[in-house]
C-alpha positions as CSV (number, residue, x, y, z in Angstrom):
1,X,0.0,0.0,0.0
2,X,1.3,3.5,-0.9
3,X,1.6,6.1,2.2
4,X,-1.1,8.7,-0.4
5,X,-4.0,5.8,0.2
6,X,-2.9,6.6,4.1
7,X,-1.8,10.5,4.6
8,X,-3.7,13.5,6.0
9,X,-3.9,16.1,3.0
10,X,-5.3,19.1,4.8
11,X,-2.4,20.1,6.1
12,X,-1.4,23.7,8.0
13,X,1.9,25.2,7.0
14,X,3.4,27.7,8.9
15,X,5.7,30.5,8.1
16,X,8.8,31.0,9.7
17,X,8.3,34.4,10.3
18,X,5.4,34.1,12.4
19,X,5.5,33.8,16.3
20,X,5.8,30.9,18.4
21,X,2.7,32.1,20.0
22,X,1.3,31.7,16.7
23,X,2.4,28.6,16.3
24,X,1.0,27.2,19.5
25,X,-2.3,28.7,18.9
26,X,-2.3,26.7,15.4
27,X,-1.3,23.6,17.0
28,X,-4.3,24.1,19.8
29,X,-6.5,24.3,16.8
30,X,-5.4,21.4,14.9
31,X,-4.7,19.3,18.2
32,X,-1.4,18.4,16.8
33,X,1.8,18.8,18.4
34,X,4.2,19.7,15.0
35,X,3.3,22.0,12.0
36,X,5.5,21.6,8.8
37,X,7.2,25.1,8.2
38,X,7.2,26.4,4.6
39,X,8.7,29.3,2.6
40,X,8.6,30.1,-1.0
41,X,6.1,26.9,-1.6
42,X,8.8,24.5,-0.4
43,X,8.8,22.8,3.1
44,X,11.8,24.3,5.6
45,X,11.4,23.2,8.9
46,X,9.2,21.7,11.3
47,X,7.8,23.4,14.7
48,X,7.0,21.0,17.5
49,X,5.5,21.7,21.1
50,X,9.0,20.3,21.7
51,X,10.9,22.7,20.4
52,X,8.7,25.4,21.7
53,X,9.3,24.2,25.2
54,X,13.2,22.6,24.8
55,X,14.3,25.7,22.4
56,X,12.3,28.4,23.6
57,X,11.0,28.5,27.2
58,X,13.6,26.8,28.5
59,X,16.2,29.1,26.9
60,X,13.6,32.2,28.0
61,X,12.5,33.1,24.3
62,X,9.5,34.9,24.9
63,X,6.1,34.2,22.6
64,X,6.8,37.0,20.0
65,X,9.8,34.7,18.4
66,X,9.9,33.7,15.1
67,X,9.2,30.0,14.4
68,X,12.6,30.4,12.4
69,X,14.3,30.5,15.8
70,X,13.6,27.2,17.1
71,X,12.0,25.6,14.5
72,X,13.8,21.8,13.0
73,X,15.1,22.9,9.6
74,X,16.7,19.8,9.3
75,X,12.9,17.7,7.8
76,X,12.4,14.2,7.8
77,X,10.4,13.3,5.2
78,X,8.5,10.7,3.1
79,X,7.4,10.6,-0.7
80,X,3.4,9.8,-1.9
81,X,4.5,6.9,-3.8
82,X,6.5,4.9,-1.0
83,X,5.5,1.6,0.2
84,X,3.9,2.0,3.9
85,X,6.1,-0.8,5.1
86,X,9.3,1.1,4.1
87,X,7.7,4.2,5.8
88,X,7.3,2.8,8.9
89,X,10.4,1.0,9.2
90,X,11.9,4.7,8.4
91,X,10.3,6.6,11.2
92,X,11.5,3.6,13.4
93,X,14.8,4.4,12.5
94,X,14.4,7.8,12.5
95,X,12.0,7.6,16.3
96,X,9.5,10.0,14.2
97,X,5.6,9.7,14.8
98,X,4.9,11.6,12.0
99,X,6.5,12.8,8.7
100,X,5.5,15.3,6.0
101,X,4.6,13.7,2.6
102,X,6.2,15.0,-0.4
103,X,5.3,14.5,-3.8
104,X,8.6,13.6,-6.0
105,X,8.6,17.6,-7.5
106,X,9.5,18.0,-3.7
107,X,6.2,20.0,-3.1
108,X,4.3,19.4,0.2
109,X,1.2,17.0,-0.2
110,X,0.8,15.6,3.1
111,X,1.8,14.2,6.3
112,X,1.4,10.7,7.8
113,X,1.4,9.5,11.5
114,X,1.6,6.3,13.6
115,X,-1.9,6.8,13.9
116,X,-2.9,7.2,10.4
117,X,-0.7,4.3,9.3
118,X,-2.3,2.0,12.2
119,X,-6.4,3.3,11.2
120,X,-5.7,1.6,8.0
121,X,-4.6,-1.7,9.0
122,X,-1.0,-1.2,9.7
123,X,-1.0,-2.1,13.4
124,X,1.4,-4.4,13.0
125,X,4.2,-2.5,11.3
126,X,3.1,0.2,13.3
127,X,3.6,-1.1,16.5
128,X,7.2,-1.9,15.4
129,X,7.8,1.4,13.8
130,X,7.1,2.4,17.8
131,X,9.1,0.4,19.2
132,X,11.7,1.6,17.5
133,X,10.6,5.2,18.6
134,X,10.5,4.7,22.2
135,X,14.0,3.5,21.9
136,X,16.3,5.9,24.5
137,X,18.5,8.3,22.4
138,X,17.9,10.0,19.7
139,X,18.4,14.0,18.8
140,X,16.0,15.0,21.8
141,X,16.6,12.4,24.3
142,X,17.8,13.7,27.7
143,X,20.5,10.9,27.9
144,X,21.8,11.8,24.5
145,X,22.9,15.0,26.2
């Protein structure tokens, strides 16, 4: 199965320029905790809550800072035409929940989750894929650090 039969493709982009107090009201009204960030029509970055709290509060950036600041310019991504299995094995790897979905012109068509990938009859994979996850280390682990 492809990750397109699987994605969400309503998805919010932020821009970089705007606050983090934007950011977090955008995430209240999605109830998701990451927005991909996008500039020019190509994907840049991607906010978490994470980085709001690890990169911003805790470092005393107030809520007027630019997503540009703390944002993850550094994107994990998938393709529309990729095989779910290799997907999930990928976020494993990668302890991701979720991952933008980019079409192969490298344009922003959607973004997948754990949960998306287990609704449609991945639970297996998916339950491996966060196993992998929960694994200690990784770039925001506490005991990487």
């Amino acid at each position: 199965m492809k990750i397109s039969t699987c994605m969400t493709r309503q998805v919010q982009v932020a821009d970089p320029e705007q606050s983090l107090h934007q950011a977090a009201k955008m995430m209240d009204e999605l109830d998701a905790g990451s927005i991909p960030v996008g500039e020019n029509d190509r994907l840049v970055g991607m906010i978490t809550d994470r980085d709001i709290v690890i990169r911003a509060v805790a470092l005393s950036k107030g809520p007027d800072t630019s997503i540009r600041e703390v944002m993850s310019p550094d994107v994990m991504y998938c393709y529309d035409d990729e095989e779910v299995e290799d997907v999930l094995e990928n976020m494993g790897d990668l302890q991701v929940r979720r991952l933008p979905v980019l079409n192969r012109d490298k344009r922003l068509v959607g973004i997948v989750s754990l949960g998306d990938l287990a609704r449609n009859g991945e639970t297996m994979e998916a339950g491996q894929a966060l196993s992998g996850i929960s694994q200690p280390g990784g770039e925001h682990s506490q005991t990487a650090h």
